[in-house]
C-alpha positions as CSV (number, residue, x, y, z in Angstrom):
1,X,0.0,0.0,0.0
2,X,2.6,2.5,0.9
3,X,5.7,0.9,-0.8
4,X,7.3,3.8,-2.2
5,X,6.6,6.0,0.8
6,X,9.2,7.2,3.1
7,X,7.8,8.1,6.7
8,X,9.4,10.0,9.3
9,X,8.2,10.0,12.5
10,X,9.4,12.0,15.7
11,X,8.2,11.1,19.1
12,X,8.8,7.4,17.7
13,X,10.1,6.1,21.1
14,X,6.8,6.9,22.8
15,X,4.0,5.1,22.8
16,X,2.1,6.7,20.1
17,X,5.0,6.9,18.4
18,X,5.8,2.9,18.4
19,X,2.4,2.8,17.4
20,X,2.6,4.7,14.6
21,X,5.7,3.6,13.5
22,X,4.6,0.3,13.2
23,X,1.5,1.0,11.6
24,X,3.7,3.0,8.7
25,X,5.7,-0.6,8.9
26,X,3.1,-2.6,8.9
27,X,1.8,-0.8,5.7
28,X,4.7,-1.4,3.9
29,X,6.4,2.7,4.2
30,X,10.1,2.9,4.8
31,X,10.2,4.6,8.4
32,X,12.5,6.8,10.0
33,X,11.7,7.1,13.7
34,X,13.7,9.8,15.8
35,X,13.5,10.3,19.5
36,X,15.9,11.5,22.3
37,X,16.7,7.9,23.2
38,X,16.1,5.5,20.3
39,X,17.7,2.3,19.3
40,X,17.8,0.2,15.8
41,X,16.6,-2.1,17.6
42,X,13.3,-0.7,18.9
43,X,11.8,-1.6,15.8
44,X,12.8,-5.1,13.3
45,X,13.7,-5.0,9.3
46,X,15.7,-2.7,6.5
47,X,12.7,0.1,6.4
48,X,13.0,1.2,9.7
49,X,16.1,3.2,10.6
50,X,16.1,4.4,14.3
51,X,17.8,8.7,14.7
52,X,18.1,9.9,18.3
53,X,18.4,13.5,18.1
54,X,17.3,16.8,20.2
55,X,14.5,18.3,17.9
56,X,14.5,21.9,19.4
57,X,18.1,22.3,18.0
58,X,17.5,23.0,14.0
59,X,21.1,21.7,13.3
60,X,19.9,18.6,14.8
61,X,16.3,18.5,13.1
62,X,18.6,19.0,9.7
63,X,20.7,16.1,10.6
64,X,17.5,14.0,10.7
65,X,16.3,15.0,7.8
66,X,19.7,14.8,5.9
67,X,20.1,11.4,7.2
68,X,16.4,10.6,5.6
69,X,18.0,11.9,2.5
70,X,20.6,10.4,1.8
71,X,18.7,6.7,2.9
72,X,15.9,6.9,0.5
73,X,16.3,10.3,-1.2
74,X,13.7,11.6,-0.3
75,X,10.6,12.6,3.0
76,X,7.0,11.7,2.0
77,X,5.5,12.5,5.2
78,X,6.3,13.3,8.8
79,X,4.5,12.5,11.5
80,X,5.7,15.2,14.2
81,X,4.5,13.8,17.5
82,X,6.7,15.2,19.8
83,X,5.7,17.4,22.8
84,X,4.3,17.2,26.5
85,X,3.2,19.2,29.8
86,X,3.9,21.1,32.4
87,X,1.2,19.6,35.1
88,X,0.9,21.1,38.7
89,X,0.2,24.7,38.3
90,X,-2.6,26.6,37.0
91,X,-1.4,29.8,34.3
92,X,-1.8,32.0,37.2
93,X,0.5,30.1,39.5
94,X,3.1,29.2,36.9
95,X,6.7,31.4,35.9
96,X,8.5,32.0,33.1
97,X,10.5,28.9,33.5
98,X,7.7,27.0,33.1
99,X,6.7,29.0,29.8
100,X,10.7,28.5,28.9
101,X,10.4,24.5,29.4
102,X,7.0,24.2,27.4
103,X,7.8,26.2,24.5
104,X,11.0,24.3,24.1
105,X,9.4,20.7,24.4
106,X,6.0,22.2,22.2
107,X,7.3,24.8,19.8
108,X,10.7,24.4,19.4
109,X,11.1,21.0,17.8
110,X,7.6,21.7,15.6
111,X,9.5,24.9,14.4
112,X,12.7,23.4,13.9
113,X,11.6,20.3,12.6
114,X,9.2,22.3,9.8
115,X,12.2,24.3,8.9
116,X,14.6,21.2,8.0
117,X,11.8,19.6,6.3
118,X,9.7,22.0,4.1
119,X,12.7,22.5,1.7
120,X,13.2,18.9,1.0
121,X,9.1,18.7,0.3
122,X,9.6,21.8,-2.2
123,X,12.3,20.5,-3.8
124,X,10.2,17.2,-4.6
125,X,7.0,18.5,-5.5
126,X,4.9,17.1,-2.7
127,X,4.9,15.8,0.9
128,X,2.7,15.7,3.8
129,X,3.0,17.0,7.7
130,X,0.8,16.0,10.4
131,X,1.5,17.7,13.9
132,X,0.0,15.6,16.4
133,X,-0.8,17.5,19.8
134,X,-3.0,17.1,22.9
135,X,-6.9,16.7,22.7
136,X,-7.4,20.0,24.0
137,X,-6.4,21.5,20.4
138,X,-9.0,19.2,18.9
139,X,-11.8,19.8,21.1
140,X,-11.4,23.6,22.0
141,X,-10.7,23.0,26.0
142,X,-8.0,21.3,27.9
143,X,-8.3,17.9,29.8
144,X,-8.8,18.8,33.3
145,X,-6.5,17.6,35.7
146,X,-5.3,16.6,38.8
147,X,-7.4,19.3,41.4
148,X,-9.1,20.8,38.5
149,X,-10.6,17.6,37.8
150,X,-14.6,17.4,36.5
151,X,-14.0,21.0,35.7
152,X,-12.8,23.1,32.3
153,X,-10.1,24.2,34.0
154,X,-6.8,26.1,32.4
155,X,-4.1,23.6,32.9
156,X,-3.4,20.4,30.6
157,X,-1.4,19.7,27.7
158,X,-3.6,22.0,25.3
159,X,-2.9,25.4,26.8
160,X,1.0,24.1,26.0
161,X,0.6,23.4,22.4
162,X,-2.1,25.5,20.7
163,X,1.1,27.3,18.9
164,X,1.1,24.3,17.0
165,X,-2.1,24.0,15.7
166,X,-1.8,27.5,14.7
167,X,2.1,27.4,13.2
168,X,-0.2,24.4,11.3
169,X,-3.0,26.5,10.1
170,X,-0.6,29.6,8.7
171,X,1.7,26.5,6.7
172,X,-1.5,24.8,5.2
173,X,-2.2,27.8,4.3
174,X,1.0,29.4,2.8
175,X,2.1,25.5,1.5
176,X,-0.8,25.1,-0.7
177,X,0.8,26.1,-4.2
178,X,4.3,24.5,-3.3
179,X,2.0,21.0,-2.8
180,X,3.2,20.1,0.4
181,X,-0.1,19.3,2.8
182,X,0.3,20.2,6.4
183,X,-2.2,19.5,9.2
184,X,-2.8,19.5,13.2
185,X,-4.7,17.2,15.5
């Protein structure tokens, strides 16, 4: 089904990303999955090829994409799951460290990770981003947590992400003519 196609997937250690990973696998993609900690290993056969790489460094999201390159020549699609929280404080009750920490885990390696890749989907004529975040971005309010629970509260992985749902909206946008599709969930 998606024989010619050449996947890459960040976030691949977790478990959405093993899942999807294997999923691209399973429908016969080549698939390069990139984490912080990632082995060969973590996945079986010659179309899976394991990076471990920091995302919020754009050298580092270049490298990844490089290395893509120059194993199949080319990036169909990436899968750009990477991301998380900063749980235990409400907005009001958090600093700027906190802001610091979640737009480097959120933003950062999204950002990075569309700059090494757009150029190589250009260049080809066509490829496909999907940006993968919490449920809060798909349903308009963040999953209450902890305290807050039962309630719409503030806190939750949502408030931490919704730049990329709207970094995705401006590229869908902008990316149209140069044929390369992008997306957020």
């Amino acid at each position: 089904m998606l024989g010619e196609k050449v996947v890459l997937v960040t976030g691949a250690s977790g478990g959405l990303g093993s899942a999807v990973t294997d999923a691209f696998l399973q429908a016969g993609a080549s698939v390069a999955g990139v984490a912080r900690s990632i082995k060969q290993t973590d996945s079986v056969g010659d179309r899976f090829l394991a990076l471990a790489a920091e995302l919020s460094n754009l050298e580092q999201a270049r490298g990844v994409v490089s290395s893509v390159v120059a194993k199949w020549g080319r990036v169909d699609v990436l899968v750009h799951l990477v991301g998380g929280f900063e749980g235990g404080h409400s907005v009001a009750e958090s600093d700027d460290a906190a802001l610091d920490r979640m737009i480097g885990i959120n933003v950062k390696p999204a950002y990075s990770m569309l700059r090494a890749v757009l150029p190589v989907m250009r260049e080809q004529g066509s490829g496909a981003v999907l940006a993968i975040g919490a449920i809060a971005e798909a349903t308009g309010h963040p999953l209450p947590t902890g305290r807050e629970r039962g309630s719409r509260g503030e806190r939750g992985a949502g408030r931490d992400r919704r730049p990329l749902a709207a970094t995705g909206a401006v590229l869908a946008r902008r990316s149209g003519p140069q044929r390369a599709r992008v997306g957020t969930r």
